[in-house]
LOGULUM-943666 format. One record per residue (C-alpha): x, y, z; residue number from 1. Coordinates in steps of 0.5 Angstrom, whole numbers, plus 500, padded with zeros to 3 digits. Example, Ala and Ser with C-alpha at 12.3 -4.5 7.8 and 13.67 -1.06 7.14 Angstrom:
LOGULUM-943666
<rec><x>525</x><y>491</y><z>516</z><resi>1</resi></rec>
<rec><x>527</x><y>498</y><z>514</z><resi>2</resi></rec>
***
This chain:
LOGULUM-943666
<rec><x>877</x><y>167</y><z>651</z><resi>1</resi></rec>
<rec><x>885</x><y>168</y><z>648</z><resi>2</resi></rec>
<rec><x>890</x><y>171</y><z>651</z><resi>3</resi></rec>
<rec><x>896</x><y>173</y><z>647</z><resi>4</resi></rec>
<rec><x>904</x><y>175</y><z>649</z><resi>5</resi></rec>
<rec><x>903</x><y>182</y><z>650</z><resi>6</resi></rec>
<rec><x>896</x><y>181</y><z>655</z><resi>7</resi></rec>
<rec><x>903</x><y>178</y><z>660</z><resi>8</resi></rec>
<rec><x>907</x><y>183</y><z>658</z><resi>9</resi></rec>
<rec><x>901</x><y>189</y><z>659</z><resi>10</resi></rec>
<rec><x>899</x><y>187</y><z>666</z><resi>11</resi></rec>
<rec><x>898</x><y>191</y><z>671</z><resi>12</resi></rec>
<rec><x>903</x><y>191</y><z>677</z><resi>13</resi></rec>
<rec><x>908</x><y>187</y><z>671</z><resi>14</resi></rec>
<rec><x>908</x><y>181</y><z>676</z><resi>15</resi></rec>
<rec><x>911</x><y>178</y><z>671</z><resi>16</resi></rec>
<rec><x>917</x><y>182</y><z>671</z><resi>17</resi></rec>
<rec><x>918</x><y>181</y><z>663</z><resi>18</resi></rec>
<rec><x>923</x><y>184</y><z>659</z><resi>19</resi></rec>
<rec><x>922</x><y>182</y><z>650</z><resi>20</resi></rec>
<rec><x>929</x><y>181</y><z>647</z><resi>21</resi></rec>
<rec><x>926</x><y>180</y><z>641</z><resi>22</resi></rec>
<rec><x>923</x><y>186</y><z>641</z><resi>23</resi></rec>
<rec><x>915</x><y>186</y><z>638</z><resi>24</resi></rec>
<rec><x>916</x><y>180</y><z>634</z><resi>25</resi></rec>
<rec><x>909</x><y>175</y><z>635</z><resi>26</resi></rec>
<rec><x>907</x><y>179</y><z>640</z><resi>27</resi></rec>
<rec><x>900</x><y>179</y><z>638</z><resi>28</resi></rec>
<rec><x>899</x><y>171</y><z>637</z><resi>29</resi></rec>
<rec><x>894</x><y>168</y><z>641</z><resi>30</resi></rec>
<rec><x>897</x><y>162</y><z>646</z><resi>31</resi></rec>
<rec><x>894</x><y>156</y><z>643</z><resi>32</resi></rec>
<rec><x>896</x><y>152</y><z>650</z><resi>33</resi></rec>
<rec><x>895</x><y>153</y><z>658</z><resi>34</resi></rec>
<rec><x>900</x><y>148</y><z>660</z><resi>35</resi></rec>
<rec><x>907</x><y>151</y><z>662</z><resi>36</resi></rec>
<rec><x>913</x><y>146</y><z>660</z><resi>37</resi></rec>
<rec><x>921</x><y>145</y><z>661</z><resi>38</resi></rec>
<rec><x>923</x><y>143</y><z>654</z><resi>39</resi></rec>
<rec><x>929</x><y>140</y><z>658</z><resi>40</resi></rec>
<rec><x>929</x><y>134</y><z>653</z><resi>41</resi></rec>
<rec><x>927</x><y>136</y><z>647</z><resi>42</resi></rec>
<rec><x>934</x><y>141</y><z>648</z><resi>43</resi></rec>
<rec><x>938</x><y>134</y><z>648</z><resi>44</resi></rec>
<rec><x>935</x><y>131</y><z>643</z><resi>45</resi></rec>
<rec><x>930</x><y>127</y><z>645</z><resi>46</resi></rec>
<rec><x>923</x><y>130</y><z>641</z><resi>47</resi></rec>
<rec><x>918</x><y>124</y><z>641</z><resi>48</resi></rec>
<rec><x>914</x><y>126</y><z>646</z><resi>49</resi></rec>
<rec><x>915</x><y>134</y><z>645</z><resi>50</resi></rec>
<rec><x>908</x><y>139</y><z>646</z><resi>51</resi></rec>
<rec><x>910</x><y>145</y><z>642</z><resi>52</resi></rec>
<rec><x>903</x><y>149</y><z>644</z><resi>53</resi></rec>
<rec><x>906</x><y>149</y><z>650</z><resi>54</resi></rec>
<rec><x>910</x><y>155</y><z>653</z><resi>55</resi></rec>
<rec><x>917</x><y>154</y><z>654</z><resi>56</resi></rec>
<rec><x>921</x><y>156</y><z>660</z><resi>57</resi></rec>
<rec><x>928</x><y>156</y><z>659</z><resi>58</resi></rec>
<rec><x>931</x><y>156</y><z>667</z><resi>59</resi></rec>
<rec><x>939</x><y>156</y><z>668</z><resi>60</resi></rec>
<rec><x>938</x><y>148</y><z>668</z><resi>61</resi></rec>
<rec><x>937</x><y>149</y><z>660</z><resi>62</resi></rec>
<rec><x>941</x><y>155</y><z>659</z><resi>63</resi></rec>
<rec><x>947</x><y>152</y><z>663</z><resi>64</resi></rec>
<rec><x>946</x><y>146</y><z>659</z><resi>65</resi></rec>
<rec><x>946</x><y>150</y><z>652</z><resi>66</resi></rec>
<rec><x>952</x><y>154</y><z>654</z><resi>67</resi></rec>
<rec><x>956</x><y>146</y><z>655</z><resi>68</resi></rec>
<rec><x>956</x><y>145</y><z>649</z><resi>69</resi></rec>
<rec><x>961</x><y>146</y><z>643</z><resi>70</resi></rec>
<rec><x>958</x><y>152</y><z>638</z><resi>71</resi></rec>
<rec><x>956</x><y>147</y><z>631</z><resi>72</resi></rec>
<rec><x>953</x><y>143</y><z>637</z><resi>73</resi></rec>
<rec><x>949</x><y>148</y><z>640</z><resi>74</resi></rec>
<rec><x>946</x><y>151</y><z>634</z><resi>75</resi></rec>
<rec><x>945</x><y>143</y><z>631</z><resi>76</resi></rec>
<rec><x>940</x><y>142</y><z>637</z><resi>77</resi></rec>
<rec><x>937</x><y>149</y><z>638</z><resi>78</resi></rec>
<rec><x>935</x><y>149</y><z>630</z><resi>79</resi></rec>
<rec><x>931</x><y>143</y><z>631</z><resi>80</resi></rec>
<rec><x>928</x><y>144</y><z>638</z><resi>81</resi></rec>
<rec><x>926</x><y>152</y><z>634</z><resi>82</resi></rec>
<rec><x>923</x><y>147</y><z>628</z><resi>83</resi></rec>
<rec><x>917</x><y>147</y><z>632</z><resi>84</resi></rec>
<rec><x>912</x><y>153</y><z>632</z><resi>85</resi></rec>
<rec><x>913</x><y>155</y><z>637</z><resi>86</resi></rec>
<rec><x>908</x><y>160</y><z>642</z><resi>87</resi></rec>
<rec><x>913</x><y>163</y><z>646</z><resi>88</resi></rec>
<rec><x>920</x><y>162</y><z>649</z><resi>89</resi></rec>
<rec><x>920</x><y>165</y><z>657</z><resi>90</resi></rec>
<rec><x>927</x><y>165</y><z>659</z><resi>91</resi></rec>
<rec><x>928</x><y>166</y><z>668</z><resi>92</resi></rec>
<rec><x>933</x><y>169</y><z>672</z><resi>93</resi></rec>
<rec><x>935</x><y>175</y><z>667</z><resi>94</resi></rec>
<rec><x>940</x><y>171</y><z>664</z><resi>95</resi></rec>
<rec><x>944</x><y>172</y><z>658</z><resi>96</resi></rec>
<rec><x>941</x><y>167</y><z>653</z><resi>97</resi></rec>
<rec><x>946</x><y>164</y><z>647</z><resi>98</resi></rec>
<rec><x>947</x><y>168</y><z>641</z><resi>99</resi></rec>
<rec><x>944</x><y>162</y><z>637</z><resi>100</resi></rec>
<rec><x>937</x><y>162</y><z>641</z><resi>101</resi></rec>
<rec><x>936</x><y>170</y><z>640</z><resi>102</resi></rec>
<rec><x>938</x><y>169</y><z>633</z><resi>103</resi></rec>
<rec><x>934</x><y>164</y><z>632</z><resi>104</resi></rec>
<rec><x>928</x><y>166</y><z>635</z><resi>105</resi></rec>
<rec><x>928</x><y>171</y><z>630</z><resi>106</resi></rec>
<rec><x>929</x><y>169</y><z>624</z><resi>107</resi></rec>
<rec><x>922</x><y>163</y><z>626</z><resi>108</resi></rec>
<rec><x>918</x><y>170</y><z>629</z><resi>109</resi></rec>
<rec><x>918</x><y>167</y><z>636</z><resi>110</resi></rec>
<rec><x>917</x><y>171</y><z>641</z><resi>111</resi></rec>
<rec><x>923</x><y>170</y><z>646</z><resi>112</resi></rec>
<rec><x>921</x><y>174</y><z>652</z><resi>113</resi></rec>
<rec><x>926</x><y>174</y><z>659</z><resi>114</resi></rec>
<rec><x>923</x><y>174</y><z>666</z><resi>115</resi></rec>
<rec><x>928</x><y>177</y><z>673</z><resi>116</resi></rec>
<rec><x>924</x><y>171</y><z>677</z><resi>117</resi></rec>
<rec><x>927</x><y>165</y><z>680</z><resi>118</resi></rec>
<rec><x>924</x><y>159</y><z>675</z><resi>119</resi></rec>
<rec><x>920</x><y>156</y><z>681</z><resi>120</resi></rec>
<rec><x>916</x><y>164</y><z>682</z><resi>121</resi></rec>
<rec><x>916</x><y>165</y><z>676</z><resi>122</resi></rec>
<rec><x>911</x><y>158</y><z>673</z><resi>123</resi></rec>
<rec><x>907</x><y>159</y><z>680</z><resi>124</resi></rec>
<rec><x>905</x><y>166</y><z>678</z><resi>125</resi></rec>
<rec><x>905</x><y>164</y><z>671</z><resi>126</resi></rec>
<rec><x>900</x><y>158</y><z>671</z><resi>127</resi></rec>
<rec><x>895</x><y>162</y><z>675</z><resi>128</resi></rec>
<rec><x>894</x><y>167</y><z>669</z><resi>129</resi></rec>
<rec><x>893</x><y>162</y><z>664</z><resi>130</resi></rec>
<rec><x>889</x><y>157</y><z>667</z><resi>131</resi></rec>
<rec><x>885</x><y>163</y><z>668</z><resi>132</resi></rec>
<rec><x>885</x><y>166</y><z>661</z><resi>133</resi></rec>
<rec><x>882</x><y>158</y><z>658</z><resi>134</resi></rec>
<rec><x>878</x><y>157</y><z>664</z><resi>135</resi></rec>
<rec><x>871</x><y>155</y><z>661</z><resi>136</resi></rec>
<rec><x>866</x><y>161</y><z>662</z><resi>137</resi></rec>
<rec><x>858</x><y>162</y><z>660</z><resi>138</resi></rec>
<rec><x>854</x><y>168</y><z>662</z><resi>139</resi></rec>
<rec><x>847</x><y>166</y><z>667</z><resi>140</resi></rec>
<rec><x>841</x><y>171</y><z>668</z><resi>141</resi></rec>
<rec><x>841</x><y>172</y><z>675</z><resi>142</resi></rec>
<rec><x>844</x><y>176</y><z>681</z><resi>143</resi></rec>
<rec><x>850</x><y>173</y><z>686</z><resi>144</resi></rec>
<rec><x>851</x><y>176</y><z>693</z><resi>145</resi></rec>
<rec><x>856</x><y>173</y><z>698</z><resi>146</resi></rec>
<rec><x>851</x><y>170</y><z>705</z><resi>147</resi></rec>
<rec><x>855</x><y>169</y><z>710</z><resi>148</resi></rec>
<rec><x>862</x><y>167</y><z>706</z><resi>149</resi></rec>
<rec><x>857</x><y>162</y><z>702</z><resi>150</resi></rec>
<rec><x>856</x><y>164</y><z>695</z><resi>151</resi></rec>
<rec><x>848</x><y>164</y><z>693</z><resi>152</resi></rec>
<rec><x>846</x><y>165</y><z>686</z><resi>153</resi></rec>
<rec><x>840</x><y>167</y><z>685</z><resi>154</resi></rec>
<rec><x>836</x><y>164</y><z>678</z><resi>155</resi></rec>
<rec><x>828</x><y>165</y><z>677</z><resi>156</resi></rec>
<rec><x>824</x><y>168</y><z>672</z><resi>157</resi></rec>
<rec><x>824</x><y>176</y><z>670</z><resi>158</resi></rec>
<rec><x>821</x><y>180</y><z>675</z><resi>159</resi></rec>
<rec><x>821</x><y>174</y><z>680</z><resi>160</resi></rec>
<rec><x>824</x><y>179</y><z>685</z><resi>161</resi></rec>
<rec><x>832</x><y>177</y><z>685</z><resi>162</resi></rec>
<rec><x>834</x><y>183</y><z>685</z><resi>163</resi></rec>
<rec><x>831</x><y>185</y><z>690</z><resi>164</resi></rec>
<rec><x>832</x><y>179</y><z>695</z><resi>165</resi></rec>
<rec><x>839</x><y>181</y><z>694</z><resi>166</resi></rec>
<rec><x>838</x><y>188</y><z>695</z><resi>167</resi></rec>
<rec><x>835</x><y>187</y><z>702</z><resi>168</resi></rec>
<rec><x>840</x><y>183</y><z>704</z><resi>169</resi></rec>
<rec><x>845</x><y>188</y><z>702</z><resi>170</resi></rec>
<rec><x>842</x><y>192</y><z>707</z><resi>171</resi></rec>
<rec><x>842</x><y>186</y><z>712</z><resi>172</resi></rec>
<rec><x>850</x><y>187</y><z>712</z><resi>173</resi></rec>
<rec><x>852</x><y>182</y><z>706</z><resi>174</resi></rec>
<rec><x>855</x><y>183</y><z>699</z><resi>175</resi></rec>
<rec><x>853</x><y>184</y><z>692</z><resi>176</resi></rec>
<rec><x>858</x><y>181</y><z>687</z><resi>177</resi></rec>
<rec><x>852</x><y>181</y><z>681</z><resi>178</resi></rec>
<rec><x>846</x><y>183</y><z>678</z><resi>179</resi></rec>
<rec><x>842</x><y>181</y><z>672</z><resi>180</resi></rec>
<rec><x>848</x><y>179</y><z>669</z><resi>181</resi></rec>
<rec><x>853</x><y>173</y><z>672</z><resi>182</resi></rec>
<rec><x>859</x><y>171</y><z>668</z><resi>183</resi></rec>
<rec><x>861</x><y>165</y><z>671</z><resi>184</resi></rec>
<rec><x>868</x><y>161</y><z>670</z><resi>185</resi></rec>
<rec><x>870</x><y>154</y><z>672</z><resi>186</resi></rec>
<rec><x>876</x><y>153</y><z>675</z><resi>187</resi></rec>
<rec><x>879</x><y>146</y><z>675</z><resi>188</resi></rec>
<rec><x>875</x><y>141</y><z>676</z><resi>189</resi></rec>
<rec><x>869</x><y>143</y><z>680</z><resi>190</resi></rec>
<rec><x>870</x><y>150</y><z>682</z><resi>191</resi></rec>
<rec><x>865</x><y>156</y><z>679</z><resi>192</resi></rec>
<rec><x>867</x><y>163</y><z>679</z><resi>193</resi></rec>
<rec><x>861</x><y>168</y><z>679</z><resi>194</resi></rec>
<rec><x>863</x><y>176</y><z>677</z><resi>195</resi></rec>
<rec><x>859</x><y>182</y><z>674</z><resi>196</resi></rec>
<rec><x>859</x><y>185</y><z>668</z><resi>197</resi></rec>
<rec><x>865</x><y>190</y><z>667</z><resi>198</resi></rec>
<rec><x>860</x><y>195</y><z>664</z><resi>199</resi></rec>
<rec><x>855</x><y>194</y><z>671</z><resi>200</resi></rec>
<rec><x>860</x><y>195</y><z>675</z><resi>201</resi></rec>
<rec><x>855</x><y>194</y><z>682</z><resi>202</resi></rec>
<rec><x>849</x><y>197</y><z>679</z><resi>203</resi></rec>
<rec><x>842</x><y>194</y><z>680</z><resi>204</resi></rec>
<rec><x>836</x><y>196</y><z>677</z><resi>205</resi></rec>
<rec><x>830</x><y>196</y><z>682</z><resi>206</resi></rec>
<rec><x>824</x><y>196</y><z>678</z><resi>207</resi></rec>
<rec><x>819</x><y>203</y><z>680</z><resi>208</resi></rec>
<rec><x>826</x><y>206</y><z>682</z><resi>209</resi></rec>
<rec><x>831</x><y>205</y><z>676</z><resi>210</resi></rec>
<rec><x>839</x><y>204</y><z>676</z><resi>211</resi></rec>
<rec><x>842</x><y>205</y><z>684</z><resi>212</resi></rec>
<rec><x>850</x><y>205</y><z>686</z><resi>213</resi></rec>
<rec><x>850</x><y>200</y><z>691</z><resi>214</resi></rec>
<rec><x>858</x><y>202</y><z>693</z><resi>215</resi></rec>
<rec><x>855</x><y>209</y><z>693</z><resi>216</resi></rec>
<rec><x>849</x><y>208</y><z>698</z><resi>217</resi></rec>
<rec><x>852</x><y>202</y><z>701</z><resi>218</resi></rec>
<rec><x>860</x><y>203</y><z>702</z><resi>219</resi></rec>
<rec><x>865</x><y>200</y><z>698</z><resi>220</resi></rec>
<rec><x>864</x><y>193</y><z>704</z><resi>221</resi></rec>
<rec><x>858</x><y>193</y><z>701</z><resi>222</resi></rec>
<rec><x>860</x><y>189</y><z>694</z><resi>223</resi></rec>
<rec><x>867</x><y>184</y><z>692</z><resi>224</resi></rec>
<rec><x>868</x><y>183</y><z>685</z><resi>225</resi></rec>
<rec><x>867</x><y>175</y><z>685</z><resi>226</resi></rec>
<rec><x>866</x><y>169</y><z>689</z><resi>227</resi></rec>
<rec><x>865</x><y>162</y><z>688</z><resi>228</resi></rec>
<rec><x>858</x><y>159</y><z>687</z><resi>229</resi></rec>
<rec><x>856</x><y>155</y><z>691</z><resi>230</resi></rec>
<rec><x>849</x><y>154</y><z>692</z><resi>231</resi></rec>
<rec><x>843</x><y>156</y><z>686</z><resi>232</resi></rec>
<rec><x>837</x><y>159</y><z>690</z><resi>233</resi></rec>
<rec><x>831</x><y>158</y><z>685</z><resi>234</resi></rec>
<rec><x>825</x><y>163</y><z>686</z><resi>235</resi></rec>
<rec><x>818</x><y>161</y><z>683</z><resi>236</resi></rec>
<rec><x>812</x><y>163</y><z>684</z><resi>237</resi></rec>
<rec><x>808</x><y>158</y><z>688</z><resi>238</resi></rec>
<rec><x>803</x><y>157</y><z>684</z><resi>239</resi></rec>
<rec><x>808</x><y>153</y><z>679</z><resi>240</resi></rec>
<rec><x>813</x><y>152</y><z>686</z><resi>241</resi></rec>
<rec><x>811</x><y>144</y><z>685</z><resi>242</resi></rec>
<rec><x>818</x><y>141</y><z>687</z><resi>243</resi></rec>
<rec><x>819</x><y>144</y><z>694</z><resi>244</resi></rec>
<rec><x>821</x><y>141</y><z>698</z><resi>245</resi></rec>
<rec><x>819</x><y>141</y><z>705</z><resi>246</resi></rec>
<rec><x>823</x><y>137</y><z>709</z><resi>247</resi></rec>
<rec><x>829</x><y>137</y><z>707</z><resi>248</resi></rec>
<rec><x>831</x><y>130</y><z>705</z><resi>249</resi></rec>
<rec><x>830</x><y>131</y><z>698</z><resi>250</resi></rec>
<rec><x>838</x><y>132</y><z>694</z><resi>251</resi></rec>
<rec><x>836</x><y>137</y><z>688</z><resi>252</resi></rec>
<rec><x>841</x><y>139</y><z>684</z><resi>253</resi></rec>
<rec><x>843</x><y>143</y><z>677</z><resi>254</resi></rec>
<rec><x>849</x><y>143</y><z>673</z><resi>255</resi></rec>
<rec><x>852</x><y>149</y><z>671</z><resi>256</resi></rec>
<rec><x>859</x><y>148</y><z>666</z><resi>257</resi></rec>
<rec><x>859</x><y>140</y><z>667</z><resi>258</resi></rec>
<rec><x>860</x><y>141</y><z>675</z><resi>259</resi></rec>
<rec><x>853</x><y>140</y><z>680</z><resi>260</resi></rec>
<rec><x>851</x><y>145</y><z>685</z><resi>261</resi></rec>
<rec><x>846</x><y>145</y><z>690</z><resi>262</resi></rec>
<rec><x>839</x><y>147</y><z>688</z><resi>263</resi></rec>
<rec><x>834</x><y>151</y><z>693</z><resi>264</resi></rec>
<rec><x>827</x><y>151</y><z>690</z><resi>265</resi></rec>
<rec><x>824</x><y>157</y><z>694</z><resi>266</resi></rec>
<rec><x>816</x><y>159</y><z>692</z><resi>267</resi></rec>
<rec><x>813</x><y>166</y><z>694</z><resi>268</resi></rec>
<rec><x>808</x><y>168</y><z>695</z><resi>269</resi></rec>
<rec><x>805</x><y>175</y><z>698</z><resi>270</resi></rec>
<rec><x>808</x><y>176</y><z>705</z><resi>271</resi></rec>
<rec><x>814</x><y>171</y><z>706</z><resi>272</resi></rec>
<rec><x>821</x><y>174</y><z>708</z><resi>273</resi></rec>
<rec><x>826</x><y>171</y><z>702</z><resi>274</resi></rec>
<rec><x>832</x><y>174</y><z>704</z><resi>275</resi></rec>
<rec><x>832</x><y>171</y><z>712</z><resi>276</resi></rec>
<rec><x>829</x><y>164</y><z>708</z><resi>277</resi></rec>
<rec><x>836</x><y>166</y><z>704</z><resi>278</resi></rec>
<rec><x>840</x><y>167</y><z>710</z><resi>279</resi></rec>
<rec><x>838</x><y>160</y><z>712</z><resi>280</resi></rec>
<rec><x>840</x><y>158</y><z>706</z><resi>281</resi></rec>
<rec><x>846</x><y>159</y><z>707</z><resi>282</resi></rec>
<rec><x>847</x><y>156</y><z>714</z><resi>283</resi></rec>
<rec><x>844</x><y>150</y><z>712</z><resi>284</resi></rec>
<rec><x>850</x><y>150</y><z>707</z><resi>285</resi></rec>
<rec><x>855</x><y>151</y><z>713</z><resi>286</resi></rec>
<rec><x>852</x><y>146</y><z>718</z><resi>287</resi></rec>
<rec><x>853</x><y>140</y><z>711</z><resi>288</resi></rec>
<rec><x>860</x><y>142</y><z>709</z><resi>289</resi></rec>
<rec><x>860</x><y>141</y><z>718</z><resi>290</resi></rec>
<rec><x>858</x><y>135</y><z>717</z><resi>291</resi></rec>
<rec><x>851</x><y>136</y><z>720</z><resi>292</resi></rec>
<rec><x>845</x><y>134</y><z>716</z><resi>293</resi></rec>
<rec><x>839</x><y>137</y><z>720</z><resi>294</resi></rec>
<rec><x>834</x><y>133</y><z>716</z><resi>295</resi></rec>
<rec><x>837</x><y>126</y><z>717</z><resi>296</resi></rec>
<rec><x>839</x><y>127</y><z>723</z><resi>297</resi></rec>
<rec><x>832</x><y>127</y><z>725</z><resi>298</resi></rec>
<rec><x>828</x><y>123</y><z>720</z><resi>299</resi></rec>
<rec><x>834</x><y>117</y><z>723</z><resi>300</resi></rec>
<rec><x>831</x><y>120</y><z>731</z><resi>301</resi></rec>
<rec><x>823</x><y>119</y><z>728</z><resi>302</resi></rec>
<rec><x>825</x><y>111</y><z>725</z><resi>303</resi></rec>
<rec><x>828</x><y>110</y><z>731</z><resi>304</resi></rec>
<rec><x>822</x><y>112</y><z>736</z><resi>305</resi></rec>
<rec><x>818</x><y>108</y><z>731</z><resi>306</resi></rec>
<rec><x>822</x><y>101</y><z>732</z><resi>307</resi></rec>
<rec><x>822</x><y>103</y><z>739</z><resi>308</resi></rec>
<rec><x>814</x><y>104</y><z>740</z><resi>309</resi></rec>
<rec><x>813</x><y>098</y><z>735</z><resi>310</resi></rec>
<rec><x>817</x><y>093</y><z>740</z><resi>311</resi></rec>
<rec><x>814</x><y>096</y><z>746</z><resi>312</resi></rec>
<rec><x>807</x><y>094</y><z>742</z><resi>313</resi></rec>
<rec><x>810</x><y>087</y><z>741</z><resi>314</resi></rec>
<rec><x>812</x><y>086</y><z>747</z><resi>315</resi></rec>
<rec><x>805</x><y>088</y><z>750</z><resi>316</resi></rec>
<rec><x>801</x><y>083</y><z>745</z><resi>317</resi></rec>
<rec><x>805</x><y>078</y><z>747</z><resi>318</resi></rec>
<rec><x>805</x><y>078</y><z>754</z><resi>319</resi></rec>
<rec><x>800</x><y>072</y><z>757</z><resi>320</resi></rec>
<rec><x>801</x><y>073</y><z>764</z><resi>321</resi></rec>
***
């Protein structure tokens, strides 16, 4: 995904507040970097370990500082700091830029934009936008559905019944973020974002049934349009179910965008109550993020009633009197 100078400019809300000084000058280039940065030093002179892909944010820090200097001077240093291509310049605070820094960006093509928020407010709302922009993303066949706070994505075969699990447990009073289509996005290190596909916009297909409103039957406290993934809910039919585990000792995991998620192996057969098996699933997973493993917790009880009755046993047999 790309974003582009004029995406900032036209978002909704404006929580930007931008203003272009150099008119619609390079607004439509795509911005080839996420990292925001102060071009404090390259302003002084010092150019060798200048990042020119970055966004430049001019404060009142590098705008007093370009004020102080005498005018042959100021357009010395702003010539070679402009000898860069340069993505964009963000000015902070509404204040007035020197002659030279517009003039200068228009004859390079930069598009120089002003902003009426403090250079703190202004890269805290800054960075959010474009780390998400260049977040990694992929798209996975399955249903999300928001379980007790915890994201639960459900993956299986076609017609498995994914999205009638989630169906029911809508009707148990959960939320339905996607279905058949999940676009899912990284955020930082091993953070993953799960949404719907805009065109779906909280629609099902039930088989026999067809396309169904799930806001329209169910409310709007029904569906949230993203959540982070937390646990993968694999559904398989059990006589293909050879990996499920029976006491809950066994870690399985799977990788989605380089981060390890949790992985539930469920097998169905005919009768078995998958949205309360799914319900648990999910407070399984809030008693571990606790603290509290149930399946250690008793094996660790099981072995120490083991060695307890083996030295009892010891004892006995060693007993001559």
């Amino acid at each position: 995904m790309t974003i582009t100078v004029r995406d900032l400019l036209s978002r909704r809300g404006d929580p930007l507040q931008l203003e272009p000084l150099t008119g619609e000058l390079g607004l439509d280039r795509p911005l080839p970097d996420p990292e925001v940065a102060s071009p404090g030093l390259a302003l002084a002179g010092y150019t060798s370990r200048f990042m020119p892909r970055r966004l430049h944010v001019l404060g009142e820090t590098e705008i007093s500082y370009l004020r102080e200097l005498d005018a042959p001077e100021r357009q010395s240093r702003l010539e070679k700091f402009f000898a860069f291509e340069l993505p964009c310049v963000f000015v902070t605070k509404a204040l007035e830029v020197p002659a030279e820094l517009l003039d200068l960006a228009r004859v390079r093509g930069t598009p120089l934009i002003r902003s009426r928020l403090k250079t703190a407010e202004f890269y805290k709302r800054l960075k959010p936008i474009v780390e998400e922009a260049f977040a990694p993303r992929t798209t996975l066949h399955g249903s999300l559905a928001d379980v007790y706070g915890v994201g639960l994505l459900f993956i299986g075969q076609s017609g498995i019944g994914k999205s009638e699990c989630v169906l029911d447990l809508v009707e148990r009073g959960h939320r339905l973020v996607a279905d058949d289509i999940v676009q899912v996005s990284r955020r930082g290190s091993d953070i993953l974002i799960g949404t719907g596909h805009e065109l779906a916009a909280h629609h099902m297909e039930i088989r026999g049934v067809g396309l169904i409103d799930i806001p329209a039957l169910f409310g709007v406290r029904s569906v949230r349009q993203q959540k982070r993934i937390e646990v993968v809910v694999q559904l398989e039919a059990w006589e293909t179910a050879k990996d499920a585990d029976r006491t809950g000792l066994q870690t399985l995991e799977t990788t989605i965008l380089d981060v390890n998620l949790p992985r539930v192996i469920v097998p169905l057969n005919p009768g078995k109550n998958i949205t309360v098996i799914s319900e648990v699933v999910a407070m399984m997973h809030l008693l571990r993020y606790s603290g509290v493993d149930v399946a250690a917790a008793f094996n660790e009880r099981l072995i120490r009633k083991m060695k307890e009755k083996r030295g009892l046993r010891e004892y006995l047999v060693e007993d001559y009197e």
